[in-house]
N, C-alpha and C positions, 0 to 999 in steps of 0.2 A: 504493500500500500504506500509506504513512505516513500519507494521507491519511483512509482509512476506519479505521484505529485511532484517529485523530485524536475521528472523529464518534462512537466508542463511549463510552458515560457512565459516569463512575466507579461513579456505585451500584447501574448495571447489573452488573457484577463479580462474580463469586459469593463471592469469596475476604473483600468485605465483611462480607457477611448470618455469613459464619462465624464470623468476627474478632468482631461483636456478640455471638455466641451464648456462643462463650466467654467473652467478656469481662465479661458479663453473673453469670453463677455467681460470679466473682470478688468481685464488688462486694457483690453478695448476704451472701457469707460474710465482709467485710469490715464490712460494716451490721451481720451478727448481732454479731459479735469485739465493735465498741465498743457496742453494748448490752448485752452482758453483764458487759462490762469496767465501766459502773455501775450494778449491782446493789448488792450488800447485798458486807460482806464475808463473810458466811456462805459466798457460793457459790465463793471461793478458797480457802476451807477445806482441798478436799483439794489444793493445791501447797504447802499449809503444815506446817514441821517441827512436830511436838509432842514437848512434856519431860513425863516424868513426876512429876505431885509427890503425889498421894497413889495407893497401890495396896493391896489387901485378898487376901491368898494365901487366902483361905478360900471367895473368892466362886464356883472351881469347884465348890465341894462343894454350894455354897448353889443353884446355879445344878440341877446333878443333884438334888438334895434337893424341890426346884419339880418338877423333870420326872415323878415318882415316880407325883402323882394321875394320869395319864395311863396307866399300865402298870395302877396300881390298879385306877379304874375299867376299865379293858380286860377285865384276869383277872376282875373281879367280875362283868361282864357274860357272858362268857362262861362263866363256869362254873357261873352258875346253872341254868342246864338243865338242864347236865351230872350236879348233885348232885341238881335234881328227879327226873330220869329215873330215877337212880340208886337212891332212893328210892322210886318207882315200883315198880319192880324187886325190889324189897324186898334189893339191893344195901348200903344204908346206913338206918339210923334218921328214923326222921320228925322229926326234932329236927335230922338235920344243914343240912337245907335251911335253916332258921333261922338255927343256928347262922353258916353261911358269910354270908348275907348280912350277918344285926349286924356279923361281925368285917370285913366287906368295907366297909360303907355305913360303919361309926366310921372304919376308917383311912383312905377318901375324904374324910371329914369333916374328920380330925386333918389329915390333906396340904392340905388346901383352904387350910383356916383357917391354918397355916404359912407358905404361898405369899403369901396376903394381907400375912403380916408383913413375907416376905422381898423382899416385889414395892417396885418403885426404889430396890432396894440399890444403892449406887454400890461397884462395883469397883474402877475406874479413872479418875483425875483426871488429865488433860493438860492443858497452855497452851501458846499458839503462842509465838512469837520475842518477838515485840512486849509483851507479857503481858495483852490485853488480850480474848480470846478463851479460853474454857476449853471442854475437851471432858469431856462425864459419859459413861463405859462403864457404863451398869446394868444391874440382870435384873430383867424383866418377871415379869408375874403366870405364864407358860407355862414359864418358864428361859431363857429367850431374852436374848442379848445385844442392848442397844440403846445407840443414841447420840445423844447430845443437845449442840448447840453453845448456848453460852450464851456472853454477853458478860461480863465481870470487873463492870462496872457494875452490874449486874440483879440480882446476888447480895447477898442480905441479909447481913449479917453476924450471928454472933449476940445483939450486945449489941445492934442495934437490933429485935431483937426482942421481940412484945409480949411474951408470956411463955413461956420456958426450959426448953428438954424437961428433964423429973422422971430420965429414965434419961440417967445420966450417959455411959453407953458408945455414946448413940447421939445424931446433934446431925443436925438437920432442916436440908437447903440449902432455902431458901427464895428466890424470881424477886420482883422487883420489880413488873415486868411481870404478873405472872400468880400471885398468892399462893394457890390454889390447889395448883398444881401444885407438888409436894412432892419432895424428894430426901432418902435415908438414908446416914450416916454411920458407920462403926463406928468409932469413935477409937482405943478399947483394940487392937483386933483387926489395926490397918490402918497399916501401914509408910507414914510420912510422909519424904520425901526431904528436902523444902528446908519446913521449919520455919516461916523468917518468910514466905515467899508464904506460906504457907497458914493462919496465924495472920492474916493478914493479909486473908485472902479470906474465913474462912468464920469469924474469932474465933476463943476461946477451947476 
């Protein structure tokens, strides 16, 4: 008996090929861990605390306020039929089908050109522990909340900028990286917590 266990071969075994199998998934997810582990620290981002140092209590209204062309053209679309037909009918004046779309297509118009203004408002300014990492909460051209990590580094300050927004109550974040892309400020409007970080980040 000893004997012919003796001649059986280890990696004949089944209990091997299993132990590989699993041990395999391991190593795997062990490879991906320290690859992601150097990355960028962007992608740490979310296991990091954020402080808040500037916020804008107006930004839900501004946020609503963008959503509005949406409801706009909706009603405008649909109810022009409804006034054609109605009109047809001889239900309403041949001047109201008119009438509805001018007041429909201006306040599309009026909403449009508002959203453009109000489009990358900054809400909400965060910094991680370290302070070298800032978060932008803005609203989009739709009302939509978005977010943007930026590095402390990237951000222009205002004094080195070439030349000084004219509206005092709004001060433009500007990227190093990328001077294109553009962030809004409301100074007047917007509870600053901690004063010297943020004189310090975005200037005057």
């Amino acid at each position: 008996m000893l004997e012919l266990l003796s001649r059986v071969s280890p990696a004949r075994l089944p209990w091997r090929s299993c132990m590989s199998l699993a041990i395999q998934p391991t190593q795997r997810r062990r490879l991906a861990t320290e690859a992601a582990g150097n990355g960028a620290d962007h992608e740490n981002a979310g296991f990091t605390e954020w402080r808040t140092v500037y916020s804008l209590p107006s930004i839900r209204i501004v946020a609503a306020f963008s959503k509005l062309k949406v409801y706009q053209a909706a009603v405008t679309a649909a109810g022009t039929p409804i006034v054609f037909a109605l009109g047809s009918a001889g239900q309403l004046s041949t001047d109201a089908l008119a009438i509805y779309a001018a007041v429909g297509v201006t306040g599309l118009i009026t909403l449009t050109l508002a959203s453009y203004a109000a489009s990358n408002l900054v809400g909400f300014v965060y910094v991680n522990e370290q302070q070298d990492l800032l978060k932008l909460a803005y609203v989009d051209f739709w009302g939509r909340r978005q977010e943007a990590l930026v590095d402390t580094d990237d951000v222009l300050p205002s004094w080195e900028q070439g030349s000084p927004s004219r509206l005092r109550f709004v001060s433009p974040i500007c990227l190093r990286s990328d001077p294109k892309r553009r962030y809004k400020l409301l100074n007047r409007f917007g509870h600053v917590s901690d004063p010297q970080l943020f004189e310090g980040l975005f200037g005057d």
